[in-house]
C-alpha positions in Angstrom: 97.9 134.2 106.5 95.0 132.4 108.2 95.2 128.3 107.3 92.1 126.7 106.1 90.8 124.2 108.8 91.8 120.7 108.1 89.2 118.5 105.7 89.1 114.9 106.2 91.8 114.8 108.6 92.1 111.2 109.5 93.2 111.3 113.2 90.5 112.7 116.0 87.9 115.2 115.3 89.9 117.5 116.9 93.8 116.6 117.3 95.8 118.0 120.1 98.5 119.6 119.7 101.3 120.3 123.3 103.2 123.8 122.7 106.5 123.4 125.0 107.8 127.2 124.8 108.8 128.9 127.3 108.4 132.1 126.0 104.5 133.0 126.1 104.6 135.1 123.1 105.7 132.2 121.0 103.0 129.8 122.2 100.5 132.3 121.6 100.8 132.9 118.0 101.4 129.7 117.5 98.4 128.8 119.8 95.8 130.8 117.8 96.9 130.1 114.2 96.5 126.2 115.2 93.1 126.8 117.1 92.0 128.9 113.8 92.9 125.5 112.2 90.2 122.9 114.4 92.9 121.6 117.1 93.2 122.0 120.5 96.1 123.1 122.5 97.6 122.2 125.5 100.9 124.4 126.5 103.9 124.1 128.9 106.5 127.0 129.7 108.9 123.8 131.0 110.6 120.4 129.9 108.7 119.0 133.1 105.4 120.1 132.2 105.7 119.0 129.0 106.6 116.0 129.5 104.4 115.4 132.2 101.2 116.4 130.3 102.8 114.3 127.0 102.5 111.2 129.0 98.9 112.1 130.9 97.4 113.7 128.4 98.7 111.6 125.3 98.2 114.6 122.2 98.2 114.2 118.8 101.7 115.7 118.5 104.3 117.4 120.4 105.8 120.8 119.1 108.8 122.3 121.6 111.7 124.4 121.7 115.1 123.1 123.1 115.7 126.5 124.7 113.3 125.1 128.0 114.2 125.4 131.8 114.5 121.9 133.7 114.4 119.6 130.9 115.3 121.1 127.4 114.0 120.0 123.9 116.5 117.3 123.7 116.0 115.5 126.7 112.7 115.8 126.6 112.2 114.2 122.6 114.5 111.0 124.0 112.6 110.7 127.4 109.2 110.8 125.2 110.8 108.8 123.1 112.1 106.1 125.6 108.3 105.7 127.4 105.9 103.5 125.6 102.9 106.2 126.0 104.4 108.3 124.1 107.2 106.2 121.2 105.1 106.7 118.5 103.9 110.6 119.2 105.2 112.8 116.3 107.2 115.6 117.5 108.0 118.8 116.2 111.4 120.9 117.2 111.0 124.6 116.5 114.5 126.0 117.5 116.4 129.3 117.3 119.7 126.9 117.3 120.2 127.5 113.7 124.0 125.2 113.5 123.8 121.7 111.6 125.2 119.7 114.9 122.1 121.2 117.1 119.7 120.4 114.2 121.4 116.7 113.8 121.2 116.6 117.7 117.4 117.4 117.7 117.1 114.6 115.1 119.1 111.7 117.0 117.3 112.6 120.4 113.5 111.6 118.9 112.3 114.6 116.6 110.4 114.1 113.3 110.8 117.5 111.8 113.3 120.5 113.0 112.2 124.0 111.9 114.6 126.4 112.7 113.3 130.2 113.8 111.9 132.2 112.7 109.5 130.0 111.9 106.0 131.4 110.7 102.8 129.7 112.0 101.3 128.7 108.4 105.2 127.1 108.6 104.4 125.0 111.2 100.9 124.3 110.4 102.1 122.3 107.5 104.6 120.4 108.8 102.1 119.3 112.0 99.4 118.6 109.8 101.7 116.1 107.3 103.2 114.4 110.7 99.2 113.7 111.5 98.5 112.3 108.5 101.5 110.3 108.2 100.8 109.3 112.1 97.5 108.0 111.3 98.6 105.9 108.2 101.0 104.1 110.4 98.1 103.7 112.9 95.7 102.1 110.0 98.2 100.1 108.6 99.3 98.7 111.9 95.9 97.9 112.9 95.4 95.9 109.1 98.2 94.4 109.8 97.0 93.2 113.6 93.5 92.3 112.2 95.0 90.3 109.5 97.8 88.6 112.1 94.1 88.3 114.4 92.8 86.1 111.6 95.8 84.4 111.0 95.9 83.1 114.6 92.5 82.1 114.2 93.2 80.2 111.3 96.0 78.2 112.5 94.2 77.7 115.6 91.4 76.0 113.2 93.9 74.1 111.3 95.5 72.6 114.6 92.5 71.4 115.8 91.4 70.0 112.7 94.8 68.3 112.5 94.1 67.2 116.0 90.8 65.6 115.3 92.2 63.8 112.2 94.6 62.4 114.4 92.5 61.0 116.8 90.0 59.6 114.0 93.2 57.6 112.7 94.3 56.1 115.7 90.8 55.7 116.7 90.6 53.7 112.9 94.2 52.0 113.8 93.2 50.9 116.9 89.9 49.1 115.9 89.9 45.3 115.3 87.9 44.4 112.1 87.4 40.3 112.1 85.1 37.8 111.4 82.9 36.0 114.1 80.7 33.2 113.8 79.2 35.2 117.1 78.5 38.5 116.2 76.9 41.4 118.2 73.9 41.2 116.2 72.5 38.1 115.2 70.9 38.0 111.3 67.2 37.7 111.0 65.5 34.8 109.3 66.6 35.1 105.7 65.4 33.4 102.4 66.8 32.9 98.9 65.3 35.3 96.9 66.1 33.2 93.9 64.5 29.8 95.4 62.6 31.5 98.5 64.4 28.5 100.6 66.0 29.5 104.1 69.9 30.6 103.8 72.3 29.3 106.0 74.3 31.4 108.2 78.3 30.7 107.9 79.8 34.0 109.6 79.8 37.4 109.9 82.5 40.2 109.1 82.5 43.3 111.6 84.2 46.3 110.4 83.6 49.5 109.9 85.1 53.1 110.0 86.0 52.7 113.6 84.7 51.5 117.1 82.3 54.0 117.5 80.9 53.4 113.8 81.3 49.9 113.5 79.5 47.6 110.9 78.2 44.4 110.7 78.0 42.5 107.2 76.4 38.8 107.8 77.5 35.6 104.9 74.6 33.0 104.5 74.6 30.2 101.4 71.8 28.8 100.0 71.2 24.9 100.5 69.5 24.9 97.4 72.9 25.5 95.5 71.9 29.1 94.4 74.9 30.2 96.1 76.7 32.5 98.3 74.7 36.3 100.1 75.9 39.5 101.9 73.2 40.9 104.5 74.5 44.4 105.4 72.8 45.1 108.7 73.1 48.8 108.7 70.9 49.0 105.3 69.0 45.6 105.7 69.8 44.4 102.1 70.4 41.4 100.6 73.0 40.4 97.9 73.9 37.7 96.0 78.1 37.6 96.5 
């Protein structure tokens, strides 16, 4: 049975896939029903290979056998799983060590799925093809989740320094002086009574303000005429009767 290529497969355009056999027989069939399916393979006949070529080559996924010279299965799924290249590979076991304990054993050292043989290539197919799209799930939701952490950051970052700046604006507020002065900074124009078009007399002047580097100036005149009392805010030149 000949597997239909994979459709919208959401890791690389063409995942690759490390055989770890070390019988050749094995890898091939397994080699060319995967290739039928749009992957590329890599192989090793050797727990070394493999796991040398899983931490250089970084694939998609790992398939092996525990039966392997130098480094068996086992080893090999905890030493992949114990280097940060390759934590988060999915890896497949593919064993002819049928018992419970071996397939519980496969399971503690780092395997996803254990498929015990004979195991048929449409078989294994399935169960690499879930892994990938399970893999890349994880991968979107774990970049989401760093984007949205990303703007996070940024926002608090905004928040401090806006918290910052209000600070400084109130002690910059708390530490300026608003007073009167019968010597201000600005000395009022000439100014007449609008009512009786006499000249006001000047009495003082208030200086405040929101702080030191926006001050204002509000100058108090009276009338001699008895009209009464006027504000002259220098920043908008008007005159009011107070």
């Amino acid at each position: 049975m000949t597997a239909a290529p994979l459709i919208g497969m959401r890791t690389q355009a063409c995942p690759v896939v490390l055989l770890a056999d070390c019988d050749a027989d094995t890898r091939q069939l397994y080699a060319a029903h995967l290739r039928a399916s749009a992957f590329v393979i890599d192989e090793a006949d050797n727990g070394a290979e493999a796991l040398a070529k899983a931490i250089t080559v970084q694939p998609n996924i790992v398939v092996t056998e525990t039966r392997l010279p130098s480094i068996d299965g086992y080893e090999l799924c905890g030493l992949l799983r114990k280097d940060p290249a390759t934590r988060a590979t999915p890896i497949v076991v593919v064993t002819g060590e049928a018992f419970e304990p071996d397939i519980q054993r496969a399971k503690n050292a780092g395997a996803d799925v254990v498929l015990v043989k004979p195991c048929l290539p449409h078989v294994l197919f399935a169960e690499v093809r879930r892994l990938l799209e399970w893999s890349s799930a994880l991968r979107a939701r774990a970049e989401a989740t760093r984007v949205k952490s990303a703007e996070q950051v940024v926002r608090s970052e905004r928040l401090i320094e806006k918290s910052n700046e209000l600070q400084r604006r109130t002690m910059l507020s708390r530490s300026y002086t608003r007073h009167d002065t019968i010597d201000p900074p600005h000395p009022p124009p000439a100014l007449f009574c609008p009512m009786c078009d006499q000249p006001l007399r000047y009495v003082r002047s208030h200086i405040g303000g929101v702080s030191i580097r926006h001050p204002e100036q509000w100058d108090y005149l009276e009338c001699g005429e008895g009209c009464g009392d006027f504000q002259y805010r220098q920043r908008t030149r008007k005159l009011r009767k107070v």
